[in-house]
mmJSON file of the N, C-alpha and C atoms, coordinates in Angstrom:
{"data_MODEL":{"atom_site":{
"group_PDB":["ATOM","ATOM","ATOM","ATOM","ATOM","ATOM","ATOM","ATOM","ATOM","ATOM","ATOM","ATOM","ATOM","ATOM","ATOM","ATOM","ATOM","ATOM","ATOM","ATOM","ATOM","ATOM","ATOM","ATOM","ATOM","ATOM","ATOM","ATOM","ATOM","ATOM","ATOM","ATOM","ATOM","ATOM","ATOM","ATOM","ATOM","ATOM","ATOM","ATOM","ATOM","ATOM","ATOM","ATOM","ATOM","ATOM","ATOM","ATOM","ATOM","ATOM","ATOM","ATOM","ATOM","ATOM","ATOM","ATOM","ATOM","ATOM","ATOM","ATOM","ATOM","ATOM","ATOM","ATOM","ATOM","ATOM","ATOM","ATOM","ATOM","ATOM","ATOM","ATOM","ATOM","ATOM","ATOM","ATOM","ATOM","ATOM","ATOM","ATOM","ATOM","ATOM","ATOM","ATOM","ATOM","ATOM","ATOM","ATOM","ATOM","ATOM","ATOM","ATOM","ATOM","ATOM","ATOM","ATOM","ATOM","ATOM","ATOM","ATOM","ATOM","ATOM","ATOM","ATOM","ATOM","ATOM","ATOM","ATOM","ATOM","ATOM","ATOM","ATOM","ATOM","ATOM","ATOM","ATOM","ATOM","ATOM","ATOM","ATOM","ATOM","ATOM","ATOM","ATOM","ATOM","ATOM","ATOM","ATOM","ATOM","ATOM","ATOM","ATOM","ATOM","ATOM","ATOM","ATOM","ATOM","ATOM","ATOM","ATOM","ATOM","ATOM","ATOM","ATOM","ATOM","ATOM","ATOM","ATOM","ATOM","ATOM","ATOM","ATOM","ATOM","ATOM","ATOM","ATOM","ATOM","ATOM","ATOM","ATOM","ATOM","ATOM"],
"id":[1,2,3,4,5,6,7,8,9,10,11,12,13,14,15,16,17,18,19,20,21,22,23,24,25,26,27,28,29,30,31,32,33,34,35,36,37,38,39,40,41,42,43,44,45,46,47,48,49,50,51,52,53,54,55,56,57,58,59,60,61,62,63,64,65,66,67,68,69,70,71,72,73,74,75,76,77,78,79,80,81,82,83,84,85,86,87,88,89,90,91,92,93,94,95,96,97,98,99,100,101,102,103,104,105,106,107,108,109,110,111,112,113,114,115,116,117,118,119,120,121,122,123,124,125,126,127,128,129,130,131,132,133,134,135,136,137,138,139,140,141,142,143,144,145,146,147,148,149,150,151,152,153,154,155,156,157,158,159,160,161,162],
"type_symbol":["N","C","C","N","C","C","N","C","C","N","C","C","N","C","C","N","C","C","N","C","C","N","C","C","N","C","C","N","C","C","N","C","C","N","C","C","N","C","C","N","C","C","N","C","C","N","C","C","N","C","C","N","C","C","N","C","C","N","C","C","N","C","C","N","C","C","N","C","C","N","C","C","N","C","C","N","C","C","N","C","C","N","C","C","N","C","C","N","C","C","N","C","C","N","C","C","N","C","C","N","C","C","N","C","C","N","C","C","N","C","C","N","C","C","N","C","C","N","C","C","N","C","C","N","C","C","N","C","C","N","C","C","N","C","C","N","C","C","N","C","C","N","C","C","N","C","C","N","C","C","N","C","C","N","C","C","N","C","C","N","C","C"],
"label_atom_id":["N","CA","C","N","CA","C","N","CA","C","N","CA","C","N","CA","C","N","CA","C","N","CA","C","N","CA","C","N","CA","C","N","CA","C","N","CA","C","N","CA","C","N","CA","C","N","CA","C","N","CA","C","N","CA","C","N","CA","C","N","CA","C","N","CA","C","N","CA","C","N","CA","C","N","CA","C","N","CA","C","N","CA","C","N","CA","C","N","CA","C","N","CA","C","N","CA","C","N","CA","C","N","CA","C","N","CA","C","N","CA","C","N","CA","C","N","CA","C","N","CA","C","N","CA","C","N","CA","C","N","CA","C","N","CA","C","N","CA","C","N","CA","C","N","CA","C","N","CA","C","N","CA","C","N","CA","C","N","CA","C","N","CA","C","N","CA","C","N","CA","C","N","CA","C","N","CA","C","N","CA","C","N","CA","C","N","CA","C"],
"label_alt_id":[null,null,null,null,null,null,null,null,null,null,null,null,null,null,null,null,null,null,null,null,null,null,null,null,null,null,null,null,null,null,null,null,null,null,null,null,null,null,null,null,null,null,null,null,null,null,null,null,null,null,null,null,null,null,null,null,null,null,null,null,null,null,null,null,null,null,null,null,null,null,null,null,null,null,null,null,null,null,null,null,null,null,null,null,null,null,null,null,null,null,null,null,null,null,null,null,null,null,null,null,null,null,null,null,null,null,null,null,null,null,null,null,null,null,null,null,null,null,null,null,null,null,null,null,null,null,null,null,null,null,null,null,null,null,null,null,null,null,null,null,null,null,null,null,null,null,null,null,null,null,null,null,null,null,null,null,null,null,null,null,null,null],
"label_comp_id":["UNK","UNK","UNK","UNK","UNK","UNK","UNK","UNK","UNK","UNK","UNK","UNK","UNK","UNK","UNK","UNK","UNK","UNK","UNK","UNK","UNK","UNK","UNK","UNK","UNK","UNK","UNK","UNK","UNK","UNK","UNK","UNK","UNK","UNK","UNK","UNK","UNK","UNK","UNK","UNK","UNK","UNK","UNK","UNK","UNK","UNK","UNK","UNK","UNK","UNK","UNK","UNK","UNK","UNK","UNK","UNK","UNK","UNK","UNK","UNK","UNK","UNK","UNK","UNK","UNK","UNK","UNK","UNK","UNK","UNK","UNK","UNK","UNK","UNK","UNK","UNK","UNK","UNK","UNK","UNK","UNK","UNK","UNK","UNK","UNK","UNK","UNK","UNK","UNK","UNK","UNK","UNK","UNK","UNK","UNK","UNK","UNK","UNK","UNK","UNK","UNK","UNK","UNK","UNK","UNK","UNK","UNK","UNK","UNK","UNK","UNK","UNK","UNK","UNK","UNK","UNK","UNK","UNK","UNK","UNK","UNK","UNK","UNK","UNK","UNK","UNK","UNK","UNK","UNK","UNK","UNK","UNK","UNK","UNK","UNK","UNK","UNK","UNK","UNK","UNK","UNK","UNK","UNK","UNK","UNK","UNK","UNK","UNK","UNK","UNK","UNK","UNK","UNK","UNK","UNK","UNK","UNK","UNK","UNK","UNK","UNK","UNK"],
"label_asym_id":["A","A","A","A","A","A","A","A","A","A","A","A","A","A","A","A","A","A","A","A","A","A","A","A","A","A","A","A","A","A","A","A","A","A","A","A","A","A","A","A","A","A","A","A","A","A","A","A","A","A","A","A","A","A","A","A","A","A","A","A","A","A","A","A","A","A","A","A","A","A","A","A","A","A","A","A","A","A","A","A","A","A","A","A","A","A","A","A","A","A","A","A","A","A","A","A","A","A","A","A","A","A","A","A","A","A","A","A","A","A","A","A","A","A","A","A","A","A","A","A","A","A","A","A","A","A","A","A","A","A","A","A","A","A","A","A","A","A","A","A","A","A","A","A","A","A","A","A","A","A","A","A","A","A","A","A","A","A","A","A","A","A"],
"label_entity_id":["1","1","1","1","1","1","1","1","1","1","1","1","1","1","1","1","1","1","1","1","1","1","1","1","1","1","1","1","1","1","1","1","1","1","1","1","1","1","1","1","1","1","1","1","1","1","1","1","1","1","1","1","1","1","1","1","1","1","1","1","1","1","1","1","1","1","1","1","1","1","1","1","1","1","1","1","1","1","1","1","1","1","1","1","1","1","1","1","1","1","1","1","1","1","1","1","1","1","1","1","1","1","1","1","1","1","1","1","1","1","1","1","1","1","1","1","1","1","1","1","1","1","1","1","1","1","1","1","1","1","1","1","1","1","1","1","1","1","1","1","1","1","1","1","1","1","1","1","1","1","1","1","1","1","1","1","1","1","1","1","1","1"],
"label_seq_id":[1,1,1,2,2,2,3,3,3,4,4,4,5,5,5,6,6,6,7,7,7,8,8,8,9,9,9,10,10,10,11,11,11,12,12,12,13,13,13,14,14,14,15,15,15,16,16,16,17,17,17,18,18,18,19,19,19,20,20,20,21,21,21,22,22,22,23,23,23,24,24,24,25,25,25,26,26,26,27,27,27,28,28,28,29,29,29,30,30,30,31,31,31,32,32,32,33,33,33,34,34,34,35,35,35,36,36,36,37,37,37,38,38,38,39,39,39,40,40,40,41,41,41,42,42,42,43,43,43,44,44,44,45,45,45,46,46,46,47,47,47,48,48,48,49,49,49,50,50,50,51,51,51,52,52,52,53,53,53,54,54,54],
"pdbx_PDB_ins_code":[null,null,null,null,null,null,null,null,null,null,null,null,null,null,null,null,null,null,null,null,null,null,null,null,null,null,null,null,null,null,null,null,null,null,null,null,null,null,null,null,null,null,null,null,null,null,null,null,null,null,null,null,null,null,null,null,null,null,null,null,null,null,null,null,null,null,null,null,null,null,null,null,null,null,null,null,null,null,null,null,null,null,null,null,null,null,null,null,null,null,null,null,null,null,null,null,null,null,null,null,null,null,null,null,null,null,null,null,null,null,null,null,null,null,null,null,null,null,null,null,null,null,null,null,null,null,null,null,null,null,null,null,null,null,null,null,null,null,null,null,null,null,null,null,null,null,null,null,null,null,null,null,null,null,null,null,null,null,null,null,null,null],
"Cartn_x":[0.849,0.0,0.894,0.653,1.583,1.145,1.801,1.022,0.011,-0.505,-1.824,-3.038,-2.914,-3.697,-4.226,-5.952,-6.109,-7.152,-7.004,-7.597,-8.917,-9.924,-11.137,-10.903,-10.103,-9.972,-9.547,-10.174,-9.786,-8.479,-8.154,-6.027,-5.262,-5.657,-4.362,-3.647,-4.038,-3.591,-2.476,-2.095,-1.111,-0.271,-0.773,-0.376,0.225,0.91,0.44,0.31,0.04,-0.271,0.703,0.391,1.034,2.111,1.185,2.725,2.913,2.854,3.819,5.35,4.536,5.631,6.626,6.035,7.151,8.059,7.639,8.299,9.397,8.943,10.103,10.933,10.37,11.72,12.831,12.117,12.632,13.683,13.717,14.713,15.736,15.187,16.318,16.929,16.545,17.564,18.302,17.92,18.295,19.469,19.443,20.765,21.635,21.326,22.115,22.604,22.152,23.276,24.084,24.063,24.436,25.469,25.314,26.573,27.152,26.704,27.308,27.398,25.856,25.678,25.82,25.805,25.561,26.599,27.473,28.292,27.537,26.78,25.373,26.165,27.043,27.069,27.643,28.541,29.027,28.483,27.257,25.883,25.009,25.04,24.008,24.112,25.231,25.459,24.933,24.645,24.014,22.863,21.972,20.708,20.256,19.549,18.801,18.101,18.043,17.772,16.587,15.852,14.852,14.797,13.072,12.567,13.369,13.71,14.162,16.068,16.093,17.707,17.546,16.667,16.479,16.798],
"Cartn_y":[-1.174,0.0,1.237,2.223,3.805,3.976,5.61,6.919,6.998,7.032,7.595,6.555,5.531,4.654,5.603,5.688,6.185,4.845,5.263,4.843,5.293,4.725,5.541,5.993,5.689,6.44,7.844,8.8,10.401,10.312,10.943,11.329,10.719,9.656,8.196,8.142,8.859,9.144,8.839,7.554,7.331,8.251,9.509,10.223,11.369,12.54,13.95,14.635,16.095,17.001,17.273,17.741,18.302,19.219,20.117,21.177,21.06,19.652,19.145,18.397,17.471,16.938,18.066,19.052,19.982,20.828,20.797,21.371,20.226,19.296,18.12,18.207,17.974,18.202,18.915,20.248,21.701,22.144,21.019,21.101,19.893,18.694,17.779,18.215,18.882,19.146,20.492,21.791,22.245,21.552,20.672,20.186,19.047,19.115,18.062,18.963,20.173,21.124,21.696,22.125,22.436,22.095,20.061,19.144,18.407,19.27,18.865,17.319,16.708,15.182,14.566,15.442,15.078,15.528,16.478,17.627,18.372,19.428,20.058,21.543,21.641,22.777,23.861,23.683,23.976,24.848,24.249,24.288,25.52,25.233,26.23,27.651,27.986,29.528,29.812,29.216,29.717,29.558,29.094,29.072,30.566,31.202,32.862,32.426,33.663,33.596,34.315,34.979,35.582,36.154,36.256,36.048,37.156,38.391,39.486,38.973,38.109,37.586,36.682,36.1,35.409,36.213],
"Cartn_z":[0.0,0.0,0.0,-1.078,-1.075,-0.357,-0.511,0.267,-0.287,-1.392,-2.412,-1.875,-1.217,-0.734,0.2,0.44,1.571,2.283,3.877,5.02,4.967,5.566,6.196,7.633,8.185,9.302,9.462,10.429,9.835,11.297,10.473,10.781,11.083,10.347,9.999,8.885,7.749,6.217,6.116,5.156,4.712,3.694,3.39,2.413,2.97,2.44,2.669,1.461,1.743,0.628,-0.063,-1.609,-2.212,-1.99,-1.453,-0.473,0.593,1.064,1.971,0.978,0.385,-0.636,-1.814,-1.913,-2.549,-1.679,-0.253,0.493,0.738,0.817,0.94,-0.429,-0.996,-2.479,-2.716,-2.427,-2.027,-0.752,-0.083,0.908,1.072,0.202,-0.215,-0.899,-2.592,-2.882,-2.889,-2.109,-1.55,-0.259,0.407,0.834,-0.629,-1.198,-1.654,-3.089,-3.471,-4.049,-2.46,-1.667,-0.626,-0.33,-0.341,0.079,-1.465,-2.782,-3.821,-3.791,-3.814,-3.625,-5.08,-5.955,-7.451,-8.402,-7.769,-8.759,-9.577,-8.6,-9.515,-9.074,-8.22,-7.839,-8.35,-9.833,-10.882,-11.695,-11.871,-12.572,-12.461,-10.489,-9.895,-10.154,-10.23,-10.582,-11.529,-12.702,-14.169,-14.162,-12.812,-12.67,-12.061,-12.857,-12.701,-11.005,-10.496,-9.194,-9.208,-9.768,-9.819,-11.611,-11.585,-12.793,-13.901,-13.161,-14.02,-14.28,-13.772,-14.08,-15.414,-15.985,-17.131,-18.21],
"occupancy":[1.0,1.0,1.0,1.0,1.0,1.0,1.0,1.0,1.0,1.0,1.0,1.0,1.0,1.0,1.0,1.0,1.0,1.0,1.0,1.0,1.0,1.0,1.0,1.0,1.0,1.0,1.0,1.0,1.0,1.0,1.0,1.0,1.0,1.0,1.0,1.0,1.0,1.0,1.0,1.0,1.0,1.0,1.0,1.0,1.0,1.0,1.0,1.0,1.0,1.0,1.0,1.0,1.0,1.0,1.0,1.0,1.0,1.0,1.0,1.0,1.0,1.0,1.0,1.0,1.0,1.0,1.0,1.0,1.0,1.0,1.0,1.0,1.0,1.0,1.0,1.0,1.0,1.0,1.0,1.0,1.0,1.0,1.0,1.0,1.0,1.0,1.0,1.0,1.0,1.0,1.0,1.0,1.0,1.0,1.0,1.0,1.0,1.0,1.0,1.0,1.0,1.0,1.0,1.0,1.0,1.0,1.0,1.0,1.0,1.0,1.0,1.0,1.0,1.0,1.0,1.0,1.0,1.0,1.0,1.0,1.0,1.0,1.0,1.0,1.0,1.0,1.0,1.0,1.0,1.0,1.0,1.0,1.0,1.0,1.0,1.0,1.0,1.0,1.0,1.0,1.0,1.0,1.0,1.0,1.0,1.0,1.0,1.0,1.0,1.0,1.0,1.0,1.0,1.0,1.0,1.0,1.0,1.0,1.0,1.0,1.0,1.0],
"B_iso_or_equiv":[0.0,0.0,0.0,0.0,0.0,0.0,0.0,0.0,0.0,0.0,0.0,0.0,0.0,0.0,0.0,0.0,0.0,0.0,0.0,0.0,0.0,0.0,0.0,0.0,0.0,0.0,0.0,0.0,0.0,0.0,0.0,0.0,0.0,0.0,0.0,0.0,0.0,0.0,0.0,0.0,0.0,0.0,0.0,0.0,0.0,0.0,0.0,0.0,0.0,0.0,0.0,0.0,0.0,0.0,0.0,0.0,0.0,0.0,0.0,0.0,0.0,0.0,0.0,0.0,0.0,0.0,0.0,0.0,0.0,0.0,0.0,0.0,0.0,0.0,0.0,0.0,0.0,0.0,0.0,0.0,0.0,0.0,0.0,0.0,0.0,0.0,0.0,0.0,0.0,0.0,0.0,0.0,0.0,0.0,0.0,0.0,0.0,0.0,0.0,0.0,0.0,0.0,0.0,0.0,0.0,0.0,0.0,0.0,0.0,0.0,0.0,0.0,0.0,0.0,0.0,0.0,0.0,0.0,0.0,0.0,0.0,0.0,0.0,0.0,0.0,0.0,0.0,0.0,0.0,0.0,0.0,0.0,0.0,0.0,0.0,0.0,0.0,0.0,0.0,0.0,0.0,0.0,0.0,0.0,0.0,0.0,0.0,0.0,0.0,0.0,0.0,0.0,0.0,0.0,0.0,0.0,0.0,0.0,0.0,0.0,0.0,0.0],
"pdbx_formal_charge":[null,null,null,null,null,null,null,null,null,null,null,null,null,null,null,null,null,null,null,null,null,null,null,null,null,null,null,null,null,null,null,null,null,null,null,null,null,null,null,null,null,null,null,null,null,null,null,null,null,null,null,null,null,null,null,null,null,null,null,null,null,null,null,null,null,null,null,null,null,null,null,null,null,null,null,null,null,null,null,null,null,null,null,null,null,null,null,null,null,null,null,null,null,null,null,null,null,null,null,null,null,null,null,null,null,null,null,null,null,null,null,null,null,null,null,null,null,null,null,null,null,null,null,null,null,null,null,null,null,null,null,null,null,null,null,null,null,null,null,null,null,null,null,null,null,null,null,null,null,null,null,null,null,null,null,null,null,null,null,null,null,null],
"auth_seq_id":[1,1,1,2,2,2,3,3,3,4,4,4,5,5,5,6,6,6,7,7,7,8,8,8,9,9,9,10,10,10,11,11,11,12,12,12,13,13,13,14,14,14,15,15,15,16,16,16,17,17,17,18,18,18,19,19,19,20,20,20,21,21,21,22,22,22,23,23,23,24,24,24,25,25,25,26,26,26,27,27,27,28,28,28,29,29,29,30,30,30,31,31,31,32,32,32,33,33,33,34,34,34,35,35,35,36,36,36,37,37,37,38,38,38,39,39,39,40,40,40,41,41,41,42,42,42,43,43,43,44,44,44,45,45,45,46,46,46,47,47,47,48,48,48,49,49,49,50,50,50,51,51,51,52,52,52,53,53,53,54,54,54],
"auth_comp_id":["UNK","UNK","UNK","UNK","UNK","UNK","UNK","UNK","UNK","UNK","UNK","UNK","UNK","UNK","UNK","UNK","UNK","UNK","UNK","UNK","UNK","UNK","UNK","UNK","UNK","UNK","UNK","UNK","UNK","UNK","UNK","UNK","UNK","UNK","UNK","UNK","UNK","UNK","UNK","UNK","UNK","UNK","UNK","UNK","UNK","UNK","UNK","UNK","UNK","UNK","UNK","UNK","UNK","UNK","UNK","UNK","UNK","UNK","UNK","UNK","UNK","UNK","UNK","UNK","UNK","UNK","UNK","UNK","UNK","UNK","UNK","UNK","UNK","UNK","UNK","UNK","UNK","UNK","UNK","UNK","UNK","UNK","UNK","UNK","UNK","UNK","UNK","UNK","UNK","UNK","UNK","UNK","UNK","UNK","UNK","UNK","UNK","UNK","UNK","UNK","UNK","UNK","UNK","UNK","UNK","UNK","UNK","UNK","UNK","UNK","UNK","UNK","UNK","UNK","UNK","UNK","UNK","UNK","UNK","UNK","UNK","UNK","UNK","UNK","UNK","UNK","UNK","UNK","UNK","UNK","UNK","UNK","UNK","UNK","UNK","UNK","UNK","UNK","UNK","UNK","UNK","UNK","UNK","UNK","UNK","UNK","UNK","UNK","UNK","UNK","UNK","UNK","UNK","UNK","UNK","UNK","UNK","UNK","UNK","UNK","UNK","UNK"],
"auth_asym_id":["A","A","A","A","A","A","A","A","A","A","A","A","A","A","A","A","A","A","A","A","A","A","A","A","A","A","A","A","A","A","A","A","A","A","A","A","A","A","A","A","A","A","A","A","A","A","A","A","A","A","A","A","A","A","A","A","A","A","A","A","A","A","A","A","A","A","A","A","A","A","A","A","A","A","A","A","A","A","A","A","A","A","A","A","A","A","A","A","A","A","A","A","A","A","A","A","A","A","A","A","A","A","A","A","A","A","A","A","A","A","A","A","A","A","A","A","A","A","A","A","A","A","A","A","A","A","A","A","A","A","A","A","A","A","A","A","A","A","A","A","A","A","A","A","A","A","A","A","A","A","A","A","A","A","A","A","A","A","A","A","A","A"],
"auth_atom_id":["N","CA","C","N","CA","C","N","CA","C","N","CA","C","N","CA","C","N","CA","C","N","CA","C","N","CA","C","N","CA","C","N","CA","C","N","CA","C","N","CA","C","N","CA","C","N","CA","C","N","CA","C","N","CA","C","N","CA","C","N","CA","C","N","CA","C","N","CA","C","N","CA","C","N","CA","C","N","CA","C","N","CA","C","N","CA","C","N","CA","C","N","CA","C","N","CA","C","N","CA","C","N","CA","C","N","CA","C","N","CA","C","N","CA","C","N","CA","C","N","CA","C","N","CA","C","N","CA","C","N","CA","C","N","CA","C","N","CA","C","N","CA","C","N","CA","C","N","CA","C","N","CA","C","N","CA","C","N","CA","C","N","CA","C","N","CA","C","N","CA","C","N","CA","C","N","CA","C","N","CA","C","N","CA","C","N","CA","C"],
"pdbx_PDB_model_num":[1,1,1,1,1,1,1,1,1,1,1,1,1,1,1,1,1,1,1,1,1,1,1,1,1,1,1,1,1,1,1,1,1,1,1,1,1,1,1,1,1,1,1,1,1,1,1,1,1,1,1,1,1,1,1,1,1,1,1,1,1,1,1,1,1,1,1,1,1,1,1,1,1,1,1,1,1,1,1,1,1,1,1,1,1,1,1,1,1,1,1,1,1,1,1,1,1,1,1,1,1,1,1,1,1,1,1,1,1,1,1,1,1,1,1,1,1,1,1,1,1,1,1,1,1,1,1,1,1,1,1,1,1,1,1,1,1,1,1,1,1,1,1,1,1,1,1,1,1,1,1,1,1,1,1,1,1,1,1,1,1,1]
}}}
């Protein structure tokens, strides 16, 4: 059974929300350019930091 499986029981949910799960993304790989887990960190600089940097 996933997360996407749900229970009938209320606040047992095998799941969470959406922006729970992007907040998780968002801070894995936020540490893992951080600790250069991939050799991304090279990279990161040529990524625009805000929209008017494009």
């Amino acid at each position: 059974m996933g997360k996407s499986a749900q229970k009938d029981q209320i606040g047992d949910e095998p799941y969470h929300l959406l922006a729970y799960h992007c907040l998780d993304v968002a801070a894995c790989s936020y540490l893992m350019v951080q600790n250069n887990l991939l050799g991304v960190r090279p990279c990161w600089r040529h990524v625009p930091r805000e929209c008017g940097d494009i």
